[in-house]
Every structure is written in C-alpha cells, then in structure tokens.
Chimera marker file (.cmm) of the C-alpha trace (Angstrom):
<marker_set name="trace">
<marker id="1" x="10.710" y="17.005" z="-22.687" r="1" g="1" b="0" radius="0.5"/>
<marker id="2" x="10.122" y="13.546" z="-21.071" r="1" g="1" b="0" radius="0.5"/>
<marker id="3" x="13.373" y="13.906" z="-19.315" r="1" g="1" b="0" radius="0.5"/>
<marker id="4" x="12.104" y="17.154" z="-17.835" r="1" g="1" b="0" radius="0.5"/>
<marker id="5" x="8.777" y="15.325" z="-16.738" r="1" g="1" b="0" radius="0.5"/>
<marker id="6" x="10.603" y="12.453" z="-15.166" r="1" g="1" b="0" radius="0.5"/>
<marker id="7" x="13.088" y="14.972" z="-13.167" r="1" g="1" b="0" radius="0.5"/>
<marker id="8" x="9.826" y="16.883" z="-11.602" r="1" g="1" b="0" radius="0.5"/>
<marker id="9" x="7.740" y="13.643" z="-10.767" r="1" g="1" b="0" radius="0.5"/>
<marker id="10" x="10.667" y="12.746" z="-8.594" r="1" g="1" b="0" radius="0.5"/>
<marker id="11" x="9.789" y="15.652" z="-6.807" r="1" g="1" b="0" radius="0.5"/>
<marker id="12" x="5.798" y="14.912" z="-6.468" r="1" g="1" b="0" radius="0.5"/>
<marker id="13" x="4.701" y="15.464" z="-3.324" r="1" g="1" b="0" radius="0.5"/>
<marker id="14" x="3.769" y="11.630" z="-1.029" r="1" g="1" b="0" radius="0.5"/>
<marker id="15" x="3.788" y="12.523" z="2.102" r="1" g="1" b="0" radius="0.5"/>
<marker id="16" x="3.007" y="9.488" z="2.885" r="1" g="1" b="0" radius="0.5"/>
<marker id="17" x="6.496" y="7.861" z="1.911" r="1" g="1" b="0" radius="0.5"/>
<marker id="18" x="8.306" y="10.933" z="3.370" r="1" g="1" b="0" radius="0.5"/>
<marker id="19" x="6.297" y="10.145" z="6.969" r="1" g="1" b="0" radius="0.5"/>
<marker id="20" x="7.531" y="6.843" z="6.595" r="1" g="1" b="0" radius="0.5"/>
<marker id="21" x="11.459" y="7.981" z="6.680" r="1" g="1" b="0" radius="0.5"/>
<marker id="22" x="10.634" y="10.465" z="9.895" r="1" g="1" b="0" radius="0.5"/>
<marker id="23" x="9.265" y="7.513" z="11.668" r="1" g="1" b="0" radius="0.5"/>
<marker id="24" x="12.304" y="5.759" z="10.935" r="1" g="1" b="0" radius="0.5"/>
<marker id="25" x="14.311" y="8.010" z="11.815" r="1" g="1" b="0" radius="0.5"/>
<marker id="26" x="12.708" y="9.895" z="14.737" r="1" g="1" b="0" radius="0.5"/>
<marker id="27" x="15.235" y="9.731" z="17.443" r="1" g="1" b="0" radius="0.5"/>
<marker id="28" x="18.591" y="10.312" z="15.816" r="1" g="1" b="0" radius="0.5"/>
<marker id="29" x="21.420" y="10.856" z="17.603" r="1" g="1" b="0" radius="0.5"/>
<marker id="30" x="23.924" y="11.949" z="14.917" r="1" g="1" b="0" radius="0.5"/>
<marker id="31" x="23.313" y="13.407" z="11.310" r="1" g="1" b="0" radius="0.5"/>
<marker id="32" x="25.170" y="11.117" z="8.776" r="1" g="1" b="0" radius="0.5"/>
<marker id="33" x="25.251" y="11.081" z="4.982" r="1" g="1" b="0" radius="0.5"/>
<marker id="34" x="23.702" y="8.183" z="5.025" r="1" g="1" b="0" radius="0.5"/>
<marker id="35" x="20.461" y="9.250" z="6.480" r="1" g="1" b="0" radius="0.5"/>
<marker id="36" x="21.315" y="12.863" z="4.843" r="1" g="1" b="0" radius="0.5"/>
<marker id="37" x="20.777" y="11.041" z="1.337" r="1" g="1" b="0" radius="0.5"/>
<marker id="38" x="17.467" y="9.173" z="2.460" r="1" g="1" b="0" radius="0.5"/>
<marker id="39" x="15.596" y="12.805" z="2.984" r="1" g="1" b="0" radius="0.5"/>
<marker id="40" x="17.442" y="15.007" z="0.784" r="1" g="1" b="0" radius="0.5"/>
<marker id="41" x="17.115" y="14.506" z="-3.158" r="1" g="1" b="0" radius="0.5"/>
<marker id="42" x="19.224" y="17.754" z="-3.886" r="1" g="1" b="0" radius="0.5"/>
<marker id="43" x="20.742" y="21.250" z="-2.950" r="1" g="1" b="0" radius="0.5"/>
<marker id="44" x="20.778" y="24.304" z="-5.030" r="1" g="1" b="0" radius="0.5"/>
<marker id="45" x="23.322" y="27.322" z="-4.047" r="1" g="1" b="0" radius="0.5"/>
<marker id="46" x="23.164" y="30.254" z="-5.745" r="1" g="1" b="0" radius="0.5"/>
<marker id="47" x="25.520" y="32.899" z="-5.896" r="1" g="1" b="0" radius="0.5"/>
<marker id="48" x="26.125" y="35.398" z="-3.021" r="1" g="1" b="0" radius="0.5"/>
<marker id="49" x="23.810" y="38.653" z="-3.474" r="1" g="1" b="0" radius="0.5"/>
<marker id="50" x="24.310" y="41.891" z="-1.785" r="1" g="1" b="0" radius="0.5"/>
<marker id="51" x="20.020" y="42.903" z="-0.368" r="1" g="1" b="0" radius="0.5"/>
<marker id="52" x="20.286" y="46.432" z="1.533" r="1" g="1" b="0" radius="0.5"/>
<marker id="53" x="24.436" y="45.507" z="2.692" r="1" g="1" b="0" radius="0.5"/>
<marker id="54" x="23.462" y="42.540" z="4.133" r="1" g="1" b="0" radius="0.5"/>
<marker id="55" x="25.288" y="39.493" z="2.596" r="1" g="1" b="0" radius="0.5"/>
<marker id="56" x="22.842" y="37.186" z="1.248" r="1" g="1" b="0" radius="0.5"/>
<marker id="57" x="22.811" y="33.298" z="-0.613" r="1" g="1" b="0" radius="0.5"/>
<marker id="58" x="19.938" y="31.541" z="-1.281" r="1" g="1" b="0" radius="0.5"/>
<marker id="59" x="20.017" y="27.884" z="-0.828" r="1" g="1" b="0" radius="0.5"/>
<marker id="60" x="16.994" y="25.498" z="-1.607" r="1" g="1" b="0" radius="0.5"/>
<marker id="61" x="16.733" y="22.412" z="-0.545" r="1" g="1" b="0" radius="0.5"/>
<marker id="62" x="14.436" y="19.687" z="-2.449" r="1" g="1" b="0" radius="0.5"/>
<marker id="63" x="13.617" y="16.755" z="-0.200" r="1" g="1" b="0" radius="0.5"/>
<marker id="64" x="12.686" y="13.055" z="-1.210" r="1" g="1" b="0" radius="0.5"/>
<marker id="65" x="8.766" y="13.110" z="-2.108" r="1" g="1" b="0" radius="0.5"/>
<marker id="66" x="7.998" y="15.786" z="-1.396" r="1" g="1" b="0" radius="0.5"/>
<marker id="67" x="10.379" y="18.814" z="-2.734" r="1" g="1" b="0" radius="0.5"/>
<marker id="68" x="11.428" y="22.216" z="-2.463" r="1" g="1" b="0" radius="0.5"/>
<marker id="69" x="9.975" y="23.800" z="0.900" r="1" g="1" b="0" radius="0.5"/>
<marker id="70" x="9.832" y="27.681" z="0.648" r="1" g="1" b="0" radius="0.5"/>
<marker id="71" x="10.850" y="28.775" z="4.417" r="1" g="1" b="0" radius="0.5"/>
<marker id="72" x="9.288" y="32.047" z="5.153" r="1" g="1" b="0" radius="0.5"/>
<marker id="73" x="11.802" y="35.203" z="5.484" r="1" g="1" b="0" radius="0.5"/>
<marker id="74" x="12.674" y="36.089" z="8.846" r="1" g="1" b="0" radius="0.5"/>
<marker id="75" x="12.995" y="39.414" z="9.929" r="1" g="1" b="0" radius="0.5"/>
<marker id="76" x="16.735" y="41.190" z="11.077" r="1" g="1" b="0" radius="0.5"/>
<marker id="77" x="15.545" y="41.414" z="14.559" r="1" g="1" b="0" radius="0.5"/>
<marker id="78" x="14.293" y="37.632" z="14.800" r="1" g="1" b="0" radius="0.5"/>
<marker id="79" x="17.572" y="36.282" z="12.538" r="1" g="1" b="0" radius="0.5"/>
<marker id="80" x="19.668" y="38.680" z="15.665" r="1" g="1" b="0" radius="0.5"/>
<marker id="81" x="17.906" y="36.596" z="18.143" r="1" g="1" b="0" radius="0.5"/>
<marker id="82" x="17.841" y="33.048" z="16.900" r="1" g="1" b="0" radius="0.5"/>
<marker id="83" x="22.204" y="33.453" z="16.346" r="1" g="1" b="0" radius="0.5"/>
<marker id="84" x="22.129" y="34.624" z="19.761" r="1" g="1" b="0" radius="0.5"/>
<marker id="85" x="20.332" y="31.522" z="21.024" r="1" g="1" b="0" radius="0.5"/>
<marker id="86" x="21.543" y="28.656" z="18.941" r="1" g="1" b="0" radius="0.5"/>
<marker id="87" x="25.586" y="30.339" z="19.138" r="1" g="1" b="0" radius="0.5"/>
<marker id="88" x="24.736" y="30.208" z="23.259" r="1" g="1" b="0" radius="0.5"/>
<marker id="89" x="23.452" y="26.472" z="22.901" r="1" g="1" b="0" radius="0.5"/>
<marker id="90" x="26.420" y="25.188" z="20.462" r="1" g="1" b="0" radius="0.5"/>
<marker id="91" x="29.147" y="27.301" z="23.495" r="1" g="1" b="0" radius="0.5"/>
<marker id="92" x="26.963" y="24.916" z="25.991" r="1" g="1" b="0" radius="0.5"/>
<marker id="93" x="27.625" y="22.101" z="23.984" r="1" g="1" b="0" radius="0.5"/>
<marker id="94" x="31.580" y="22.798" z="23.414" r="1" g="1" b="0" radius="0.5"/>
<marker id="95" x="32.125" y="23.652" z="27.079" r="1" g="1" b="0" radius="0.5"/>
<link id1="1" id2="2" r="1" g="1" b="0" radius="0.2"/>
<link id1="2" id2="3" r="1" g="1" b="0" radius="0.2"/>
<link id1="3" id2="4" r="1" g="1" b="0" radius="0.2"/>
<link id1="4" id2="5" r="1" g="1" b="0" radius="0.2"/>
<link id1="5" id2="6" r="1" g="1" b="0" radius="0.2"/>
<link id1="6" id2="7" r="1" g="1" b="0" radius="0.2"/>
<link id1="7" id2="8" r="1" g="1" b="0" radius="0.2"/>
<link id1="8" id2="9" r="1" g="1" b="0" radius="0.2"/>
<link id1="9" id2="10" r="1" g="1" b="0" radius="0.2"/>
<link id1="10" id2="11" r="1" g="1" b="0" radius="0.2"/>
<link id1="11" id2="12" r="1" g="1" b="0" radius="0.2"/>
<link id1="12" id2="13" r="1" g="1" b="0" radius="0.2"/>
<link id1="13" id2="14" r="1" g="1" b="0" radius="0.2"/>
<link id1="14" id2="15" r="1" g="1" b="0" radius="0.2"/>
<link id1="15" id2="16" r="1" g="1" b="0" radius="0.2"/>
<link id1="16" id2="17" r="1" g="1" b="0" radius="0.2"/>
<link id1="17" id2="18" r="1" g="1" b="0" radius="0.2"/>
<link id1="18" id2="19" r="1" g="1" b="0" radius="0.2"/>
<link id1="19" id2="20" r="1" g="1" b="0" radius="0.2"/>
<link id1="20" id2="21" r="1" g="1" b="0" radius="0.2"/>
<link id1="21" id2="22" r="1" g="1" b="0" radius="0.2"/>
<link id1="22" id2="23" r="1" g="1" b="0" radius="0.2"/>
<link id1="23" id2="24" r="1" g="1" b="0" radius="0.2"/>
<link id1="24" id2="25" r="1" g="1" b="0" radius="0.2"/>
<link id1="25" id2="26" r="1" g="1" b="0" radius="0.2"/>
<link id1="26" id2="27" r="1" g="1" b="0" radius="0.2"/>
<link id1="27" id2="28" r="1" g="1" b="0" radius="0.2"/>
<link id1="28" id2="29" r="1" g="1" b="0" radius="0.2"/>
<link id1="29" id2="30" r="1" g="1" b="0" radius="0.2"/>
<link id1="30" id2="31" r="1" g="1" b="0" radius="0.2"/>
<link id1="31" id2="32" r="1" g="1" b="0" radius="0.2"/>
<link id1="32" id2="33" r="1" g="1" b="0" radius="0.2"/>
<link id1="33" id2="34" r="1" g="1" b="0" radius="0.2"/>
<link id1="34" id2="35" r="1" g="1" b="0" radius="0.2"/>
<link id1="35" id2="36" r="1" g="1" b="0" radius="0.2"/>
<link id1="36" id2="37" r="1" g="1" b="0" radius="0.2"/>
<link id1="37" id2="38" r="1" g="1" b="0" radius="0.2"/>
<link id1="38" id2="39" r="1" g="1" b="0" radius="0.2"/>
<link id1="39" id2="40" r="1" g="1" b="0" radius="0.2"/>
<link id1="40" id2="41" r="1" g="1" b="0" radius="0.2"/>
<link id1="41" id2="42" r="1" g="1" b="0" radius="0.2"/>
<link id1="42" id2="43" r="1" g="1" b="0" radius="0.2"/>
<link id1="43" id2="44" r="1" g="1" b="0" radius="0.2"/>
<link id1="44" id2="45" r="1" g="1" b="0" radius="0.2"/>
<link id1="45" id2="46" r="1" g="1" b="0" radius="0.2"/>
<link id1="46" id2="47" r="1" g="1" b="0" radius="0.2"/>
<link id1="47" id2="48" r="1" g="1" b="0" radius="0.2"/>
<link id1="48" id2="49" r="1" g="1" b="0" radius="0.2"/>
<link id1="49" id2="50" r="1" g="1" b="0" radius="0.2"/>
<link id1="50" id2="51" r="1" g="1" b="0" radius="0.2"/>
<link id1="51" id2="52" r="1" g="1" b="0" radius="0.2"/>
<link id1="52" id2="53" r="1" g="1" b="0" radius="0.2"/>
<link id1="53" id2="54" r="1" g="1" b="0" radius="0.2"/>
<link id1="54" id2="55" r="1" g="1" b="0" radius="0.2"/>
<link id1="55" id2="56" r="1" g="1" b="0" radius="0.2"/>
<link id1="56" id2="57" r="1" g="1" b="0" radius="0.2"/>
<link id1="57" id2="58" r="1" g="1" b="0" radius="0.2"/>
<link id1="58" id2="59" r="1" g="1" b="0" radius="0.2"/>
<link id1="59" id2="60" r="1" g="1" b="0" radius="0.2"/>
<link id1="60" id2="61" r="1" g="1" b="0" radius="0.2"/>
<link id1="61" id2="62" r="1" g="1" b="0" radius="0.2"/>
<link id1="62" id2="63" r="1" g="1" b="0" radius="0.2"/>
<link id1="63" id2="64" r="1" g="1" b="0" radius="0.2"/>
<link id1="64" id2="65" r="1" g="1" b="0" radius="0.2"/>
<link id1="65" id2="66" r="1" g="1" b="0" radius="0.2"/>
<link id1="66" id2="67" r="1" g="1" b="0" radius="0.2"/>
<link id1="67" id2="68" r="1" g="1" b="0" radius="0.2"/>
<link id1="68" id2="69" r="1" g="1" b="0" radius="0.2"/>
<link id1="69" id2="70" r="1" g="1" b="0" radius="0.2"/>
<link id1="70" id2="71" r="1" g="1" b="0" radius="0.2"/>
<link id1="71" id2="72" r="1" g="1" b="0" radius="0.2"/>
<link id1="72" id2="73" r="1" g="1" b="0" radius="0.2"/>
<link id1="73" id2="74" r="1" g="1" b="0" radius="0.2"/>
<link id1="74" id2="75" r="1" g="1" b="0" radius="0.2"/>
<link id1="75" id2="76" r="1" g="1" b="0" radius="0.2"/>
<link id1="76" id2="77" r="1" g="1" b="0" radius="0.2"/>
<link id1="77" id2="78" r="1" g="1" b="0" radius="0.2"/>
<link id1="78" id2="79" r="1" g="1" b="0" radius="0.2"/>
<link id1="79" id2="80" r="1" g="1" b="0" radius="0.2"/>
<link id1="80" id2="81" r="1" g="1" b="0" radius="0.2"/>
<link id1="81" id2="82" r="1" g="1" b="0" radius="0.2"/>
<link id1="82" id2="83" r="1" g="1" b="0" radius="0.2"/>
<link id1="83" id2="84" r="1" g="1" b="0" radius="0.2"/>
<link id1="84" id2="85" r="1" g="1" b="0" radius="0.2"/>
<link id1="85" id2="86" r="1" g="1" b="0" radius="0.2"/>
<link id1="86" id2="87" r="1" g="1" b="0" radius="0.2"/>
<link id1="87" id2="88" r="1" g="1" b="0" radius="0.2"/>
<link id1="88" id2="89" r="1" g="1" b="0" radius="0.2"/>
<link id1="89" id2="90" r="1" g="1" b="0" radius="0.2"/>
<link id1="90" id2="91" r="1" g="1" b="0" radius="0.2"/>
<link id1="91" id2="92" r="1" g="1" b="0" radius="0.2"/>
<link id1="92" id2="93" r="1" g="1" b="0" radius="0.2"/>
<link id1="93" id2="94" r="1" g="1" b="0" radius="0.2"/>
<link id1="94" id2="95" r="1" g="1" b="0" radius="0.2"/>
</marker_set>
C-alpha cells in the first residue's frame, strides 16, 4: 500500500514546478527526449477498440506534477477538420 501512495504523490498536482519547466522551455525549436522526459512522467496505450466502426486507442498521458489531463472528445466533424488543417501545414512544411 505505501508503494501505491508513493506512485500517486508523484503525480500530485504543483503547478508551480510544472510552470517552472514551460518557462524554461518556452521557445523550443525541436522536441527531443531530453526535454520529452522533463514534462512527461509516463504514457499509457491501451488496446485498439472498435466505437461505431471508427478505429479507436486511448492513450493517456501523465505529466511531471501535475498528471493525467483528460482532453475533452472532439466531435467527427471537428477531428475531419483539424487533419485537414494540420496534414495542409505538415505538406507546407515538406514542400
């Protein structure tokens, strides 16, 4: 049981310290590992689940101090249009 307790208070929220890393960090020009394992304290992927034929798998990620974020659901229409934008601005970016 202590084990479990220690695990969670890892994840207690201080958004304070977390702040701290965003300031430092602010104005990066490349995503490494390195600054990948200064916000990130773990990744959970679950298995791949079939919701009204649509492919779907749920990842969470738990950050450093301040842990698991639940990010709303987005609706089909709004998922269509985001691909649509970001898959234009990546083609941008290749080209």
């Amino acid at each position: 049981m202590k084990k479990i307790v220690a695990e969670e208070k890892k994840h207690e929220l201080n958004a304070d310290g977390f702040l701290q890393i965003v300031r430092k960090y602010s104005e990066i020009e490349k995503l490494t590992f390195d600054i990948l394992q200064k916000f990130i304290d773990k990744i959970v992927v679950h298995h791949c689940e079939e919701i009204m034929g649509e492919t779907v798998k749920k990842i969470e990620i738990y950050y450093k101090m301040i842990g698991h974020i639940e990010i709303p659901k987005m609706k089909k229409l709004k998922k269509e249009r985001y691909i649509k934008i970001f898959s234009r601005q990546r083609a941008e970016q290749i080209a």
